[in-house]
C-alpha positions, 0 to 999 in steps of 0.5 A, a space after each residue: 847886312 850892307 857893308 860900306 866903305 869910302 875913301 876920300 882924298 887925303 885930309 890936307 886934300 879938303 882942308 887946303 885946296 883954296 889956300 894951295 891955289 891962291 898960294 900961285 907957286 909957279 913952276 919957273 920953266 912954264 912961265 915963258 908959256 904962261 907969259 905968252 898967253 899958251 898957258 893958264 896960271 896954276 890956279 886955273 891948271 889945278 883942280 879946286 881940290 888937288 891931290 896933296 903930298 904931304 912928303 913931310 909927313 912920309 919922311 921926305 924932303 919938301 923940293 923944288 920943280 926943274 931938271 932933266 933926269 935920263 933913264 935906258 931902255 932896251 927898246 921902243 915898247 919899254 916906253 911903258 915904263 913911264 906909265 907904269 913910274 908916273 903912276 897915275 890912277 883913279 885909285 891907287 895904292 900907297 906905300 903900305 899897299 892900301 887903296 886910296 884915291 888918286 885921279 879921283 877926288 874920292 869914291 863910295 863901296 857898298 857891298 862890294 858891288 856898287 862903285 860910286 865915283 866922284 871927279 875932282 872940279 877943274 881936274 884938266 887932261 893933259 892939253 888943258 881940257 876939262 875931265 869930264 863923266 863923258 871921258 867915263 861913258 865914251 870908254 865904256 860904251 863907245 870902246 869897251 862895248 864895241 866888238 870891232 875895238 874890243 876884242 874878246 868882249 868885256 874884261 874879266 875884271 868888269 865881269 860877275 857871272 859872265 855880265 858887265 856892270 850898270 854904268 850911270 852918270 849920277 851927276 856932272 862929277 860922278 859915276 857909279 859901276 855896279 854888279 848884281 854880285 861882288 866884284 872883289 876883282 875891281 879895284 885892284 884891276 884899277 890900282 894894277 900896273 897895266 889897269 883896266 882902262 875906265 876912262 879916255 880923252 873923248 874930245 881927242 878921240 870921237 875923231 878916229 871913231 866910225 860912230 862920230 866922224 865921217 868916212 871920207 875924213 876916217 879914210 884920209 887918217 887911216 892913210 896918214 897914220 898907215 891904218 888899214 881899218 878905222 879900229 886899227 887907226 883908233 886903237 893905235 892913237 888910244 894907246 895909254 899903256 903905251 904911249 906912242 901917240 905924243 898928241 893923246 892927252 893925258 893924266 900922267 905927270 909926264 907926257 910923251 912928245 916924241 913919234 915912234 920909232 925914235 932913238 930917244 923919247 922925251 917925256 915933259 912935264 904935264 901942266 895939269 897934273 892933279 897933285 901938289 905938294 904940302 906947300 902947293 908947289 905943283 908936281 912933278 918936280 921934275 921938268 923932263 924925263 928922257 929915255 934913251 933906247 938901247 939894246 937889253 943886253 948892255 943895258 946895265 954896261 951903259 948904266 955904270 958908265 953914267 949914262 943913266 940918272 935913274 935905272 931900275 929896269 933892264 938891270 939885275 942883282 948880278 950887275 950890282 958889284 960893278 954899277 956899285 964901282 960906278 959910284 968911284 967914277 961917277 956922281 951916282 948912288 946903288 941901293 938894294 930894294 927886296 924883289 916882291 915875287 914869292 920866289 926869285 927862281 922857281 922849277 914850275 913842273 908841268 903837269 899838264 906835260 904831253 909825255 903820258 907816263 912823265 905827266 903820271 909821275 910830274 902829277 904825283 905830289 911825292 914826286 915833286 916833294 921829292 925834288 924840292 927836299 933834294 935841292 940844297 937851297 943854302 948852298 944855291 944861296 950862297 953861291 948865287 946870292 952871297 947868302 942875301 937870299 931867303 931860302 924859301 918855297 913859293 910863297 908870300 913874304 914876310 911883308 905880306 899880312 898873309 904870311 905864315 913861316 909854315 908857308 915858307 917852310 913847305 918841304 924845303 928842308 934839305 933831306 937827299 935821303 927822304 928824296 930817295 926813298 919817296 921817289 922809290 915810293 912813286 915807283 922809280 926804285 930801279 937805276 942803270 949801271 949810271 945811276 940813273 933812275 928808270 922810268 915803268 915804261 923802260 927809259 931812263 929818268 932823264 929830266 929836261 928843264 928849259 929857260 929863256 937863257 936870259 941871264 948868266 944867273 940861271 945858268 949857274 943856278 941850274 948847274 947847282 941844280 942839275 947837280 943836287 938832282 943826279 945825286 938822287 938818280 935823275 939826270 938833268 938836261 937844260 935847253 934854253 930857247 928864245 921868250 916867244 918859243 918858250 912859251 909857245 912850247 910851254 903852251 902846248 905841253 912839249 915842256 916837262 920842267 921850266 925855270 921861271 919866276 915864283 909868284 909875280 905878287 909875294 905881297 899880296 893883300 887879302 883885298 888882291 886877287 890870289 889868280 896866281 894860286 890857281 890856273 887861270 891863264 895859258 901862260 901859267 907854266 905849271 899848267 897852261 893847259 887848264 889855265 886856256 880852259 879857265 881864261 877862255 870859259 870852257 871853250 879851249 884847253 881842259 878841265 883840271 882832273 887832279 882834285 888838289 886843282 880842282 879845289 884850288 879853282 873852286 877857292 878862286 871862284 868863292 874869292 871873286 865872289 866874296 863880300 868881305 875882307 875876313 872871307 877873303 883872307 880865309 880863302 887866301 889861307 885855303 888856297 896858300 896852304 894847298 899850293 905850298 903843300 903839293 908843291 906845285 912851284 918849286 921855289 929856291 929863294 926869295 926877297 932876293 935883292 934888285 939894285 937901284 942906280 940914282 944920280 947923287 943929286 936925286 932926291 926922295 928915292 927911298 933907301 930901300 923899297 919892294 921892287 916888282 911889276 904889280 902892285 908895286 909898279 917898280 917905283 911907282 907906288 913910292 911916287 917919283 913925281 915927288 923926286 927932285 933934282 938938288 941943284 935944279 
């Protein structure tokens, strides 16, 4: 059977453009530009059919173009943030987590293989030029088909059975990918915070690349912009994630015009941004975003002395009480949104861990039931989340219409005593004059659980922890390391246990990939050594042995190969059972909460939101071009 879908633009899309673009709703601070003859009227800035926000019809204010909002990061590279804010993708996902079509004017799904794309007339990058079906073919056969700039060849996401889509231009306005088999991957990898990238300003571009511009012009750009080699010059000026290169063009609302490194980035408006308000005033409302660089640590000191106006990264639950006292001293507002992962704190045991006899006991499931049930989850809760948190296992949350309470109630039950009898199971019945468990081969069972330390948060929580587990006879070490050492040792097996993250993604969709429930990646802690195995094909790392994995894998395999939401979603159910089960993430609370700093004058930032980095893309999917300065 043939299954369709197609999303168009919304409605107001279709209906107003024409009466939009005669409406001629100028942003005031570009009418000295377009005075001056630097800048075309809006009717020739938007495309014939804009994006239309109908804010009154999500609850918000209508508002007014202008202003200056500042936010901090804790260095150069967090200048992504604005990428990941502005949000601006060929298709999206709105608030309710459905996608929908954005820079594109609308798009075409048959079978979940072929993908038939169709641009918005007069849609315009950033420096006025027209986006064209040349910006699609340029990215797929001149970047992503070029070994020398892609290394590792074609993405994952743009892989079914090992090959990449047709590309075909079927028209000026429209382009079509297509699979000989389901590429359920695709239009999340679109919609993600750090998408897959389809499309890239060919006019600006063609000159950095070997193929188009001549070598002794390449030799003199590579010696301006310090490039060794012509792919290292065009892969440092194509950078869109994160956008160092102020003259790339682009389709974000805000363009960045400052070079690196600096100590202060400014990002101004994009005159051509796509979308418009209910009443056509163009967005972003707001004029000017400056991001002011700072150190990670006093990130959140900076925050409530007021030298933020919007800040949502760099701070953290344990900063609220004070930013909340900031609002006594500076016109500023704190709200709570619910943090979207499936567990804020999880124990991740390795089962791939280099020690033979440990990884035999880390590998027994009632080994890692046993820690889960020793952990007093309330007391932890209250202690460290004033009772706010959920006491939870990794898992979906609630928001998610894949949850199930059996999945947050997988062997979280506080029982100290069943701890002890399924460790004497597993075959650690004997103690020391300590207490303290002995291993079969004669040692004492002394667990080490290792953290980047980035936060006086996990410390108190592994203290709790560290207390919970010597009541059941194991003795518990904690060893902090820097992020990059961390992981390298995650890697290579030398960690037994980690504090990290549960699930980046505890509001997935059936139509969202469940990547996170298998190992898939070398820097998944609870088995990096099968995950390199998984991401590279077979060439490194090592097949899973243990059956539960093993199937976990094959689910993930039938998954990227469905055809059908009510497939998928059976597969999610499969795969989400196993994981809560064996416990392979010990998960301790969940829909934890993350404070949001604004200045009072800020308009249209909700209340309360699902924070996290994908897919909520922090604010991002709550639309901060649609932000407004009340006294602008």
């Amino acid at each position: 059977m043939i299954t369709r879908r197609t999303a168009l633009g919304l409605l107001a899309t279709t209906l107003m453009p024409a009466k939009l673009r005669a409406a001629g709703i100028e942003v005031e601070s570009l009418l000295p530009k377009i005075e001056a003859g630097e800048l075309p009227p809006i009717a020739v800035r938007l495309p014939k059919t804009p994006r239309v926000i109908n804010l009154a019809g999500m609850g918000r204010l209508p508002g007014r173009n202008g202003g200056s909002i500042r936010t901090i990061i804790g260095g150069p590279r967090d200048i992504r943030v604005m990428t990941i804010y502005g949000y601006a993708r060929l298709i999206g996902y709105n608030e309710k987590l459905e996608f929908e079509p954005d820079i594109l004017d609308s798009y075409e799904v048959v079978e979940e293989r072929i993908f038939t794309f169709r641009l918005r007339e007069g849609h315009r990058w950033s420096d006025g030029t027209p986006l064209s079906v040349e910006d699609f073919r340029y990215c797929w056969e001149d970047i992503i088909n070029n070994e020398d700039l892609t290394s590792g060849g074609i993405p994952i996401s743009l892989r079914v059975n090992g090959k990449g889509p047709k590309f075909e231009i079927v028209d000026p306005l429209t382009v079509r990918y297509s699979w000989d088999a389901p590429n359920p991957d695709f239009l999340p990898s679109l919609a993600s915070a750090q998408p897959q990238t389809l499309v890239l300003p060919a006019h600006y571009l063609k000159q950095f690349h070997g193929k188009y511009q001549s070598e002794d012009k390449l030799k003199e750009l590579m010696k301006e912009h310090k490039a060794k080699k012509w792919t290292g010059l065009h892969i440092k000026m194509s950078r869109t994630y994160r956008p160092e290169n102020p003259a790339l063009p682009t389709l974000d609302p805000w363009r960045n015009t400052t070079e690196s490194p600096a100590e202060q980035y400014v990002f101004e408006r994009n005159p051509f941004f796509h979308r418009v308000d209910e009443n056509g005033r163009q967005l972003p409302y707001i004029d000017r975003v400056v991001l002011n660089v700072s150190s990670s640590a006093i990130v959140p000191a900076k925050t409530g002395a007021g030298e933020s106006d919007l800040q949502a990264t760099g701070i953290d639950f344990a900063d609220y009480t004070f930013l909340k006292d900031a609002e006594k001293r500076y016109p500023v507002k704190v709200s709570l949104w619910t943090k979207i992962q499936g567990a804020r704190f999880a124990i991740l045991p390795n089962l791939n861990y280099a020690d033979e006899v440990w990884r035999g006991i880390i590998q027994d499931v009632r080994f890692r039931r046993a820690l889960s049930i020793a952990l007093d989850r309330r007391e932890i809760n209250l202690a460290c989340f004033f009772g706010l948190g959920k006491e939870s296992s990794d898992t979906v949350l609630p928001t998610s219409p894949l949850y199930r309470p059996e999945y947050a109630q997988a062997w979280i039950g506080f029982d100290r005593e069943r701890a002890n009898a399924l460790l004497d199971d597993v075959g650690l019945d004997k103690r020391d004059d300590d207490g303290i468990r002995i291993l079969p081969d004669g040692r004492s069972a002394q667990l080490i659980i290792e953290t980047p330390g980035e936060s006086t948060l996990e410390t108190d929580v592994l203290e709790l922890v560290a207390d919970h587990w010597r009541q059941i006879g194991l003795a518990i070490f904690i060893r902090t390391s820097q992020r990059d050492i961390f992981r390298s040792r995650a890697i290579a097996g030398s960690i037994m246990l980690s504090l990290w993250s549960g699930m980046d993604n505890g509001v997935p969709t059936p139509d969202m990939s469940p990547d996170q429930l298998a190992p898939t990646a070398e820097d998944s802690l609870q088995w990096p050594i099968w995950g390199i195995h998984y991401m590279t094909g077979g060439d490194q790392g090592r097949p899973p042995e243990m059956p539960e994995v093993v199937e976990l894998v094959g689910l993930l395999r039938k998954w990227k190969a469905s055809a059908t939401v009510e497939e998928r979603t059976k597969i999610w159910h499969q795969m989400l059972t196993i994981y809560t089960d064996q416990v392979f993430s010990i998960g301790i609370v969940n829909q934890t909460l993350q404070p949001i700093l604004r200045s009072a004058k800020l308009r249209n930032l909700p209340e309360e939101g699902l924070y996290g980095f994908d897919p909520t893309c922090y604010l991002g999917i709550y639309k901060p071009d649609t932000f407004w300065l009340e006294d602008s």
